[in-house]
C-alpha positions in Angstrom: -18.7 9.1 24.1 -18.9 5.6 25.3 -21.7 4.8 21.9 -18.9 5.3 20.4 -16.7 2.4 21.9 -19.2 -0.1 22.0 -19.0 -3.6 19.8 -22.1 -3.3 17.3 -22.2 -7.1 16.7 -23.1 -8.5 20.3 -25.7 -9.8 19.3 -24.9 -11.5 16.3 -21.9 -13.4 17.1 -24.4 -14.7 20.3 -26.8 -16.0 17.9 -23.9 -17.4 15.4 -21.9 -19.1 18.3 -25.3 -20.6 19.6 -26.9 -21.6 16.8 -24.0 -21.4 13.7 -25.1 -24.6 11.8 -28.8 -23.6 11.5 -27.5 -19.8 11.5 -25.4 -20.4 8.4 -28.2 -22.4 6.6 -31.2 -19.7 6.8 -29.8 -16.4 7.2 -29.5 -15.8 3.5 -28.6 -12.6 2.4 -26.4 -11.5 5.0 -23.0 -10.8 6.0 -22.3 -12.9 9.2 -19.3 -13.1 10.8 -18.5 -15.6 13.4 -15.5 -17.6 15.0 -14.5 -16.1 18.0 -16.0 -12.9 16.8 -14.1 -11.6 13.9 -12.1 -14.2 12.4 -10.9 -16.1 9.0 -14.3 -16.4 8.1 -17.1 -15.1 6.6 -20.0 -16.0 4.7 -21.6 -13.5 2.4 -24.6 -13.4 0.3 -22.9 -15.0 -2.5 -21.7 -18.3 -0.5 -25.5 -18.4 0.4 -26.5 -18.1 -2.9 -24.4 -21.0 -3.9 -26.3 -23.3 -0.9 -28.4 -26.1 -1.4 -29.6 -28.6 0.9 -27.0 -27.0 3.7 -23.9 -27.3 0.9 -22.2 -25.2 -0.7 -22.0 -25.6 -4.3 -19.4 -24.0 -7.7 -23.4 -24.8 -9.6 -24.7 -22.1 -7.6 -21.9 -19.4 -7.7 -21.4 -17.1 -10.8 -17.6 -17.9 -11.5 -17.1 -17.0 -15.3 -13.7 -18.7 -15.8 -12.5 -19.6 -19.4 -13.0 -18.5 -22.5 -10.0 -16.2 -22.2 -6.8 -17.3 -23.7 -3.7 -18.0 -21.8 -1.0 -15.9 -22.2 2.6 -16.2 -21.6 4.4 -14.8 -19.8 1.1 -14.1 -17.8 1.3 -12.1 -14.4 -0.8 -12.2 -11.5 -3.6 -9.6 -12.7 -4.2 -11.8 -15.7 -4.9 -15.0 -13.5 -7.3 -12.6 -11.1 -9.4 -11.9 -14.6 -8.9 -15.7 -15.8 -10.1 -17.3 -12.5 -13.5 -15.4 -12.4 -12.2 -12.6 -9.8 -12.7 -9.5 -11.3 -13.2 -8.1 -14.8 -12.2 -4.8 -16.1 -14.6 -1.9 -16.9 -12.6 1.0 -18.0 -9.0 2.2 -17.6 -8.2 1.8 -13.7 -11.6 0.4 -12.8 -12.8 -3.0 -12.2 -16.0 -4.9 -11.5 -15.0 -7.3 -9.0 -16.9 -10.7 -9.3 -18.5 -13.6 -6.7 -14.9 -15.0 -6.0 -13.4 -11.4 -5.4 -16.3 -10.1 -3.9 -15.7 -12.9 -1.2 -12.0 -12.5 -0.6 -12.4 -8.8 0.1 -15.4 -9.8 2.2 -13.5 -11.9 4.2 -10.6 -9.2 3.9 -12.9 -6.8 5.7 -13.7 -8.8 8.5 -10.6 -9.4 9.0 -9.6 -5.4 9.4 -13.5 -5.3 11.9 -12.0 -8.2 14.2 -8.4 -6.2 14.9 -10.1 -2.7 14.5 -12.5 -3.7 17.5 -9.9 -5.0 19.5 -8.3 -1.3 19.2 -11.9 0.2 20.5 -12.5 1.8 16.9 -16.2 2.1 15.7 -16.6 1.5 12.2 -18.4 4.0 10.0 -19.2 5.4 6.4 -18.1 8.7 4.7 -19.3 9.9 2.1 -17.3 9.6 -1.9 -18.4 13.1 -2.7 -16.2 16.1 -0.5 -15.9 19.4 -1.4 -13.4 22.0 -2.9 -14.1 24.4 -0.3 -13.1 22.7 2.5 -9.9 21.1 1.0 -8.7 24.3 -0.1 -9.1 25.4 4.1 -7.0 22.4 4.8 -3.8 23.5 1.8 -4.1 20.5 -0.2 -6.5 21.1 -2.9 -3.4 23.3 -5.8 -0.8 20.1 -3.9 -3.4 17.4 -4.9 -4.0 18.7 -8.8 -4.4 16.7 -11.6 -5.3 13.4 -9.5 -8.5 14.7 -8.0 -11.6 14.2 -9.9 -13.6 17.3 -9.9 -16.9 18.0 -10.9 -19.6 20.7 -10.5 -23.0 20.5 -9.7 -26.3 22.6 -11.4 -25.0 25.2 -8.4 -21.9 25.6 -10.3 -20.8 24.1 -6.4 -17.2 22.3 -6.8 -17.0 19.1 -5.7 -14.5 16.2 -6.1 -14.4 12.2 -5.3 -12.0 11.6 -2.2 -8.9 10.1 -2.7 -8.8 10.1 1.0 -10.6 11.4 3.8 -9.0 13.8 6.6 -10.6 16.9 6.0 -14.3 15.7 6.3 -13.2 13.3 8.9 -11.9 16.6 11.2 -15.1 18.5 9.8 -17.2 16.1 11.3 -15.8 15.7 15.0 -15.1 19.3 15.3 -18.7 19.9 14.7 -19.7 16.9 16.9 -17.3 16.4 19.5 -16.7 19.8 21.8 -15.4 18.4 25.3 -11.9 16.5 26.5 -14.5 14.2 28.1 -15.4 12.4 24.6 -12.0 11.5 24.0 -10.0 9.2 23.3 -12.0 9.2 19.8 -11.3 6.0 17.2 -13.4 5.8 14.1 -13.1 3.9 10.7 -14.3 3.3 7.4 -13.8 0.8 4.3 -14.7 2.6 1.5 -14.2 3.6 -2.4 -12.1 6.1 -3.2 -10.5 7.9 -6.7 -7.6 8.7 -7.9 -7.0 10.2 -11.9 -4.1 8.0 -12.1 -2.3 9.0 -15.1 -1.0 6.1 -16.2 -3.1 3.4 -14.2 -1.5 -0.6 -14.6 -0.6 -3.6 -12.7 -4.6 -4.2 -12.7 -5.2 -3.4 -8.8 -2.1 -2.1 -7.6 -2.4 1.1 -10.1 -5.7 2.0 -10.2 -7.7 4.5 -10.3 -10.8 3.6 -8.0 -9.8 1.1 -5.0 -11.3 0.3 -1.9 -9.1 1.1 1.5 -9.6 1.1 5.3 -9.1 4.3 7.0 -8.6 4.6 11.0 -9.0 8.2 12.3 -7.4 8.8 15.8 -8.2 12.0 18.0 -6.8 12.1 21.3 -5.7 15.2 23.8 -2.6 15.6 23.7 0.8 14.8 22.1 1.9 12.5 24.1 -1.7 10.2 24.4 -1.8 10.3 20.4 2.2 8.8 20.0 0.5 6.0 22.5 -2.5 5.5 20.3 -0.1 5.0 17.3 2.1 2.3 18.9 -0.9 0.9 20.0 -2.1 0.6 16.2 1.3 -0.1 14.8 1.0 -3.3 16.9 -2.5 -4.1 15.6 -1.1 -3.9 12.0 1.5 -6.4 12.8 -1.0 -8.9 14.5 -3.0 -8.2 11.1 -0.4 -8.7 8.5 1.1 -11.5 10.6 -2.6 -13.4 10.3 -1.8 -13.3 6.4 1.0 -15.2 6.7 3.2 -13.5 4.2 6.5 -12.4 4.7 6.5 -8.4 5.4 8.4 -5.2 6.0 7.7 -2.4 8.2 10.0 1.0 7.3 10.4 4.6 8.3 8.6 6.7 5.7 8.2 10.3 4.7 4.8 11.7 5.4 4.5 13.2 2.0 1.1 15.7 1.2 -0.4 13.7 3.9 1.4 16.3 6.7 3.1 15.0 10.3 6.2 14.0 10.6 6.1 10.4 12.0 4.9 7.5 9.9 5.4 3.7 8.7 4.4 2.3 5.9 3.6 -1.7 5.5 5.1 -3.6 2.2 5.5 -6.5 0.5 8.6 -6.9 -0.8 7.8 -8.1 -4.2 10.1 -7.6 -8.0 7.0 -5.8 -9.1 7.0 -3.4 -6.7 7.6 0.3 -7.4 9.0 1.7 -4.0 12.3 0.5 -2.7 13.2 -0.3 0.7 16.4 0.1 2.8 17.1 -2.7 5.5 20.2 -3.1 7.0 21.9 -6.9 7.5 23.5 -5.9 11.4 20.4 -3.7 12.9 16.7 -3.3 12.4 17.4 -0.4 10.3 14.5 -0.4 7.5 13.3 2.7 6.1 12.2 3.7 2.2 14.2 5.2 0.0 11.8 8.4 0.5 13.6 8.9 4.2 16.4 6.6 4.0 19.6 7.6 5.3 22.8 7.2 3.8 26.5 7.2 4.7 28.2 10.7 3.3 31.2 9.3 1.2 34.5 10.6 1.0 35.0 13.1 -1.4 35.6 11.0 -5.0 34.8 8.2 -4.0 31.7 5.3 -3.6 31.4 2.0 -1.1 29.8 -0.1 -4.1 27.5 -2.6 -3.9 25.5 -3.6 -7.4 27.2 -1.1 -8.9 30.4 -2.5 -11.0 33.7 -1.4 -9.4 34.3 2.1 -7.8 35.8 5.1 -8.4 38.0 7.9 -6.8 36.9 10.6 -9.2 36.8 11.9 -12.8 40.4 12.6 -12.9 42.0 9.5 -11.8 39.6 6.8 -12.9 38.8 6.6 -16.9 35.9 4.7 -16.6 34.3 7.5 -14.0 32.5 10.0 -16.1 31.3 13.5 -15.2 27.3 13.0 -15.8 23.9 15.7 -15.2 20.5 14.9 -14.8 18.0 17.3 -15.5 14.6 19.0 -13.3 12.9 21.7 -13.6 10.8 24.0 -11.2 7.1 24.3 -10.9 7.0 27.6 -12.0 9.3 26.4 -15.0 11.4 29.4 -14.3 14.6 27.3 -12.8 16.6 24.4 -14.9 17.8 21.5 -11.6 21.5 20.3 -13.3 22.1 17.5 -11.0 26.0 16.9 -11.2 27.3 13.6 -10.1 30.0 10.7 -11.4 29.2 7.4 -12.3 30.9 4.3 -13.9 28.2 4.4 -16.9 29.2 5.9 -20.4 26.1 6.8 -21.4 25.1 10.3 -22.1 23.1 12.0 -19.7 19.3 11.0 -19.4 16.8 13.4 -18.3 13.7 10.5 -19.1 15.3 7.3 -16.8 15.8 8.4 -13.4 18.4 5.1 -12.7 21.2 6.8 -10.0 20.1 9.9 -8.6 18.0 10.1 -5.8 14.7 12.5 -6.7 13.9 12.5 -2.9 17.5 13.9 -2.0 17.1 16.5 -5.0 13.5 17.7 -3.4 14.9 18.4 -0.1 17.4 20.8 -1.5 14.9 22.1 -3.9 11.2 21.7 -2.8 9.6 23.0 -5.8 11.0 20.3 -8.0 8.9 18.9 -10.2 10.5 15.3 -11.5 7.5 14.6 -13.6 8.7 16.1 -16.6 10.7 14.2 -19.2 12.1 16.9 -21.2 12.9 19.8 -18.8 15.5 21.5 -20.9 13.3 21.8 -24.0 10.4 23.2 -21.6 12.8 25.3 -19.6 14.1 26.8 -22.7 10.7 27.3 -24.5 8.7 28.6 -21.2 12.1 31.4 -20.9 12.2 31.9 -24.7 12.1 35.7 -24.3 14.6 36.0 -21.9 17.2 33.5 -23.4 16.9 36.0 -26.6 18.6 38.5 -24.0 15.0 40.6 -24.0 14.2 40.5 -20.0 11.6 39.2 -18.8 9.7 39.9 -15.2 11.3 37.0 -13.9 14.5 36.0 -15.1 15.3 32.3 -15.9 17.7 30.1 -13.4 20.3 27.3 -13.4 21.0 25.3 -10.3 23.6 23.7 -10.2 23.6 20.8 -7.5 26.5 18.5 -7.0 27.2 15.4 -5.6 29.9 15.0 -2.9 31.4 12.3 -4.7 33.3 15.0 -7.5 36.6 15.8 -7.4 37.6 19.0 -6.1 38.4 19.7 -9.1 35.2 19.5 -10.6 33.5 20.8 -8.0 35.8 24.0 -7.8 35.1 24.3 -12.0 31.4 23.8 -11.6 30.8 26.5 -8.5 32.8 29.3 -10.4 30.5 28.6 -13.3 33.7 27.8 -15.7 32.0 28.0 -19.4 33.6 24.5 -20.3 30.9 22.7 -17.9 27.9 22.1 -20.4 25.2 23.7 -18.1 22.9 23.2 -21.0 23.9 21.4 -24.2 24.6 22.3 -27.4 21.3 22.7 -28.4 21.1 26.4 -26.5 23.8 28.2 -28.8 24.8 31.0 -26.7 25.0 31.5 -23.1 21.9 33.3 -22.1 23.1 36.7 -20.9 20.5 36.8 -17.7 20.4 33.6 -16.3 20.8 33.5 -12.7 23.4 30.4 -12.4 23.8 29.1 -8.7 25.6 26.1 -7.4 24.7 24.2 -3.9 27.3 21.3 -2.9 26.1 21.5 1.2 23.1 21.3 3.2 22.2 25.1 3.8 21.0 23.8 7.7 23.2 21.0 8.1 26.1 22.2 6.0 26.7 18.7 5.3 28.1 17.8 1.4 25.2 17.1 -0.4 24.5 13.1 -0.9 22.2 12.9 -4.3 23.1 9.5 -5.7 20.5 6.4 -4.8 21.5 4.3 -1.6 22.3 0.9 -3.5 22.9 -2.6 -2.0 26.4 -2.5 -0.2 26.8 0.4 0.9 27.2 1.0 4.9 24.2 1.3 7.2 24.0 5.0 9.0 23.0 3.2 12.2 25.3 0.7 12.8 29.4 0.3 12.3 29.5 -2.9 10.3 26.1 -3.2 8.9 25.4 -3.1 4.6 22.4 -2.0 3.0 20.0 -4.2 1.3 17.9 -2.7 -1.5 14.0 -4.3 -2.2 11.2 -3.6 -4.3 8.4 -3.5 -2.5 4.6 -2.7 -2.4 3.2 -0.1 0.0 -0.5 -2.4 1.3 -0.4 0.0 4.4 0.2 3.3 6.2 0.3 4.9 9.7 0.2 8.6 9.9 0.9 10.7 13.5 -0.2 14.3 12.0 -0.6 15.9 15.0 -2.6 19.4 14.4 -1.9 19.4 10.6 -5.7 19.4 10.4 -7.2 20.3 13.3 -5.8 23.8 13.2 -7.2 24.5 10.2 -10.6 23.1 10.3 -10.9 24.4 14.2 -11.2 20.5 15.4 -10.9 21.6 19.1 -12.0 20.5 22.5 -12.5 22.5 25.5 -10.2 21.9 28.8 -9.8 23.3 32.0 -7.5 26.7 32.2 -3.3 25.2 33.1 -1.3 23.2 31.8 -3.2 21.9 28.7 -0.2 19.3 27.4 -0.2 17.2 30.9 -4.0 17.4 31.3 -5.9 14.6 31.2 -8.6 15.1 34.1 -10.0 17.3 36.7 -12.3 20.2 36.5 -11.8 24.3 36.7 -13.2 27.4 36.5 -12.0 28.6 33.0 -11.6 26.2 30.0 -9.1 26.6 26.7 -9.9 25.1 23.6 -7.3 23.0 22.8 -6.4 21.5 18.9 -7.1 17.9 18.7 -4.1 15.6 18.1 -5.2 13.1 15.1 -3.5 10.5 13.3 -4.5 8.4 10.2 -4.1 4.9 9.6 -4.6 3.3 6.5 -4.5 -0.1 4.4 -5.6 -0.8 0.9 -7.9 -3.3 0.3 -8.1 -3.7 -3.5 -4.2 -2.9 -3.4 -3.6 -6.0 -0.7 -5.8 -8.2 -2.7 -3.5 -7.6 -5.7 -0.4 -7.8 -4.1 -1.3 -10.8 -2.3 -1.9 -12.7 -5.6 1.0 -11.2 -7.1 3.4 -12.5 -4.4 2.0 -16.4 -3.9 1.2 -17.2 -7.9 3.2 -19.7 -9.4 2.6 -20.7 -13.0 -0.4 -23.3 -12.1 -2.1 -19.9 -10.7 -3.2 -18.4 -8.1 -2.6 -19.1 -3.6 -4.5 -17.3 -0.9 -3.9 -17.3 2.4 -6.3 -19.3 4.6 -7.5 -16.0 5.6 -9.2 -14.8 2.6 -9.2 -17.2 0.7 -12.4 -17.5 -1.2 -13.2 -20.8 0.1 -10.3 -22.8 2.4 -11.3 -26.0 1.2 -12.9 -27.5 -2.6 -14.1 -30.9 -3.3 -13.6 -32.0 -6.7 -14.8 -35.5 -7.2 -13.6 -38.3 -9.9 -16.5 -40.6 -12.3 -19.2 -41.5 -10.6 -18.4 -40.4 -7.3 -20.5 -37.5 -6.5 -22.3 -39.3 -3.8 -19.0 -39.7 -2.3 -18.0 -36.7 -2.7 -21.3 -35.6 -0.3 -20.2 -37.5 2.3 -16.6 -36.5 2.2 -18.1 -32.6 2.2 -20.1 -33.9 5.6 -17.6 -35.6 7.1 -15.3 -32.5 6.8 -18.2 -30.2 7.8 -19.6 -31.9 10.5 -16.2 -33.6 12.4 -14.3 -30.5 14.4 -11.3 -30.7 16.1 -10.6 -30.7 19.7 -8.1 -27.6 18.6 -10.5 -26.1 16.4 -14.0 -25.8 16.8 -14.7 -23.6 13.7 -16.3 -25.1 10.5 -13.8 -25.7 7.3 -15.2 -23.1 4.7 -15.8 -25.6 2.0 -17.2 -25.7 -1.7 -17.8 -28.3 -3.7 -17.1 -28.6 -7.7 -21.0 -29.9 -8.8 -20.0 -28.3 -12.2 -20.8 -30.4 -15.4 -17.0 -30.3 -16.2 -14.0 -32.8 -16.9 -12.5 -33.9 -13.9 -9.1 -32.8 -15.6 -10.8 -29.1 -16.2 -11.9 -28.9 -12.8 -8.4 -29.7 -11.8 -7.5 -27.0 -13.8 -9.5 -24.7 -12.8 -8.7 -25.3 -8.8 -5.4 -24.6 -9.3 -5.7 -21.5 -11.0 -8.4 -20.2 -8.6 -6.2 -20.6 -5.7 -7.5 -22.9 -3.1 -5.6 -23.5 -0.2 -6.4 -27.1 0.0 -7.9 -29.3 -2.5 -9.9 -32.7 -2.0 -9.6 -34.8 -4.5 -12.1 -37.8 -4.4 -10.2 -40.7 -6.8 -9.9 -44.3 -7.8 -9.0 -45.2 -4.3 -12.2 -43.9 -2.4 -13.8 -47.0 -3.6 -11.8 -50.1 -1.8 -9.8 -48.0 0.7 -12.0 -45.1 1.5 -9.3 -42.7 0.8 -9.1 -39.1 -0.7 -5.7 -37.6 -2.2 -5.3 -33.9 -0.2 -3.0 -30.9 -2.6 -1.7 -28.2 -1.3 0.7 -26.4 -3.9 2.1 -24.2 -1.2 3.2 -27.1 0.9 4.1 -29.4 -2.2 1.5 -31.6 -0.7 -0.3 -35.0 -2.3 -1.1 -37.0 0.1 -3.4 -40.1 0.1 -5.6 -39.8 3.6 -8.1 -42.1 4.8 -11.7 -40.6 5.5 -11.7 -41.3 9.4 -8.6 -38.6 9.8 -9.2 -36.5 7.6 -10.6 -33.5 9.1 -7.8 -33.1 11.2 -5.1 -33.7 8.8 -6.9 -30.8 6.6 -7.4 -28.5 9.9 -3.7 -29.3 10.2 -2.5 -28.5 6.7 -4.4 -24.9 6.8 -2.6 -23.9 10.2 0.3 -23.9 7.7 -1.3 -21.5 5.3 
């Protein structure tokens, strides 16, 4: 299917790279890309609608900052909302304005340029999928509550995507039928829902956000491991381009299915996941998959936590503690039993040392989402803790950390009545309850290891290496699922009777239908955008990357001087460098504003570089050039400073 490999924009970046002044004046209305193809540019229909006599001008763009209080302390999302980005519309779900609008523009061409450069043909799915084929694929009871479902006049049952495998598969295993169409590389940048329960952190938590999805379908196993290198690479050019510090870690594959996969973060204090990295090795992983060192028996390599003990018995300040789960069929109470410096009582709301993930792979049907699971358990098993039977009689695991005593340990597996499997609030022990106590992996026979991996403790793959512990923000994803959905949707090709695993050309007589081997590659859009301005604002406001910033350069001119200000926005237009031919995406502040507001204003917006036109422009011909990333004021004279500004944004 070589249509599908073609570039779509051929002609377009001809005409643009031929004719880019006159190009950028005229072609109102359009998305254009252009500099070297894909690159840190793009001008969109809202730049052109703020154009006039070939400039580009704040007058003519629909940026409604001010008139919203500042608050303090006041986090990133509020200075998106303040500086004209993006406004709220309901819980979850924004309107994103001019300014936003053209970061995420410039966002997405960034994803076209590297997605092209990986051979992947861009494309659009539809919002609206359908019950019936997510239920062929197992996830639509796994998915629950966060699908949004809906039915039509049909009474047909429908739901908005939160993501996009099973109509992805659909469509090539109705389309694509040979070994010959392969490899296959398509993507999309689309909406897509979620029914958060609790959405917050403005675009990081929401509950409609805009992601790219890469879909990869080659022959074989070993082809599709080499397509996800291949893209793993292509997300580090990307994220390298923004010029922000990352982290790229093992992950669990969750819901999603397959059992390789990497997620992309920023590691940020607002970040809900937590990332392992090791000081000695390259050992990064999240906490999901992370490994950790089995301790001795009573004992703990500390790192934040205070001190360390060698069990209940012989350290006082150790104390015996349980946290609380409870099944999905609310049949089985989860006593977690572990030992831990902290006096406080028990928790079963604030999950603070025990490690959910650890707990899950003991116990699969876990569900941690419950914050009182002993009032539940003991309500949904009312009949049976009376003593009066029921059809399925009510259970107590007992898990425990290999960090007890023996002692302990020995009390809590022979189910010794002074160990508070439930508290005092149950009376009387319930005469049917199933009580059973794990301390080992069942495959592994390993002791089990259920206490969060903190900072300090030892790295599993190297001898002298500590763990360090981040919060971080997941911006992207790479998935190798293998058959997870092509089996069940019947994505399959045909091939040539043999040895279908080594095939990869040749003819014969008799053909197989082989599954296809997929993998799914994502990165959030909306989700990046947020992150990005949560991890550059100071308290002045926002920074973008030169990348997608909404506009790299903004001329902001003193009394008096808005003719000079026009030649300054020529003069930085027209003069290109001998290392960079591209044109400086510039805007200039025509607003009928203080020049201390429109200071202000440029600050919290975000600019990369700002052009201040001043007392000296007069005798000396010179403009003052900020940069708050670089701590830069600098006095330049007119003659140099094109390059000086090209210069400064190679920085950023």
């Amino acid at each position: 299917m070589k249509y599908l490999m073609s570039n779509p924009y051929p002609k377009v970046i001809l005409a643009v790279r031929q004719h880019s002044q006159s190009f950028l004046q005229f072609s109102i209305g359009h998305d254009i890309c252009y500099n070297r193809a894909f690159s840190r540019k793009i001008t969109s229909h809202a730049a052109c609608e703020a154009t006039i006599d070939g400039r580009a001008r704040l007058s003519r763009l629909w940026v409604p900052t001010g008139g919203i209080a500042v608050s303090s302390p006041e986090d990133s999302h509020v200075k998106l909302v303040r500086a004209g980005f993006l406004r709220q519309a309901h819980s979850g779900i924004f309107h994103m304005l001019p300014l936003g609008r053209r970061v995420q523009d410039k966002l997405e061409a960034l994803i076209d340029k590297h997605m092209y450069q990986l051979g992947a043909s861009k494309l659009a799915l539809s919002s609206i999928s359908s019950e019936e084929i997510w239920s062929k694929s197992g996830r639509l009871e796994k998915a629950g509550s966060e699908l949004f479902r809906f039915k039509d006049r049909k009474d047909g049952r429908y739901l908005l995507s939160p993501t996009h495998e099973e109509e992805i598969t659909s469509l090539v295993s109705r389309t694509v039928k040979s070994y010959k169409e392969l490899p296959i590389r398509l993507y999309q940048i689309t909406r897509k829902y979620r029914d958060e329960r609790r959405p917050r952190q403005g675009l990081l938590r929401s509950r409609e956000f805009i992601m790219k999805d890469l879909y990869t379908f080659d022959l074989n196993p070993s082809l599709a491991l080499e397509t996800y290198d291949r893209v793993r690479e292509r997300y580090t050019h990307l994220f390298d381009e923004l010029k922000l510090p990352y982290l790229v870690a093992e992950a669990d594959s969750g819901d999603m299915g397959g059992n390789l996969s990497h997620e992309f973060h920023f590691p940020t204090s607002k970040g809900e996941d937590h990332i392992i990295s090791c000081s000695s090795c390259n050992y990064v992983a999240n906490e999901e998959l992370a490994e950790g060192v089995v301790p001795q028996q009573g004992s703990r390599t500390d790192g934040d936590r205070a001190g360390s003990t060698d069990g209940v018995s012989n350290e006082p300040e150790a104390k015996l503690h349980v946290w609380r789960g409870i099944s999905r069929d609310r049949h089985t109470l989860v006593n977690v039993w572990y030992s831990s410096p902290d006096a406080s009582e028990p928790s079963t709301t604030i999950v603070s040392e025990v490690n959910i993930h650890a707990v899950k792979a003991v116990f699969p049907d876990l569900d941690a989402s419950v914050e009182d699971p002993l009032l539940m358990w003991k309500n949904f098993n009312g009949t049976s803790l009376a003593g009066k039977g029921s059809a399925v009689p009510p259970k107590i695991l007992n898990l425990t950390d290999c960090r007890l005593p023996e002692h302990v340990l020995s009390t809590i597996n022979t189910r010794d009545s002074d160990i508070p499997n439930w508290p005092v609030s149950i009376e009387t022990v319930p005469p049917l309850t199933n009580k059973i106590a794990i301390g080992e992996h069942e495959s592994a026979h390993k002791p089990l290891n259920l206490l969060r991996i903190v900072s300090g403790d030892s790295c599993p793959r190297c001898s002298d290496g500590k763990l360090k512990v981040q919060k971080a923000i997941e911006l992207g994803h790479t998935f190798h699922l293998g058959t997870r959905y092509s089996e069940p949707l019947s994505a399959t090709v045909d091939v040539p009777a043999g040895n279908s695993e080594a095939f990869v050309g040749g003819e014969g007589p008799r053909l197989n239908q082989v599954p296809l081997q997929m993998g799914c590659h994502g990165i959030g859009l909306s989700r990046l955008v947020g992150a990005i301005a949560e991890t550059l604002a100071d308290d002045k406001g926002l920074n973008w990357p030169r990348v997608i910033a909404p506009f790299e350069v903004v001329i902001i001119s003193g009394k008096g001087l808005d003719e000079a200000a026009l030649e300054v926005y020529d003069t930085l237009r027209s003069k290109s460098s001998m290392m960079d031919s591209s044109e400086l995406d510039l805007i200039l502040d025509d607003r009928a504003e203080s020049f201390p507001w429109k200071i202000q204003d440029a600050d919290l917006v975000g600019y990369p570089v700002i052009v201040v036109v001043g007392r000296r422009w007069k005798t000396e011909r010179k403009c003052e050039v900020q940069c708050r990333r670089l701590k830069l004021h600098k006095q330049v004279s007119i003659e140099v400073l094109p390059d000086f500004v090209r210069n400064t944004l190679a920085h950023l």
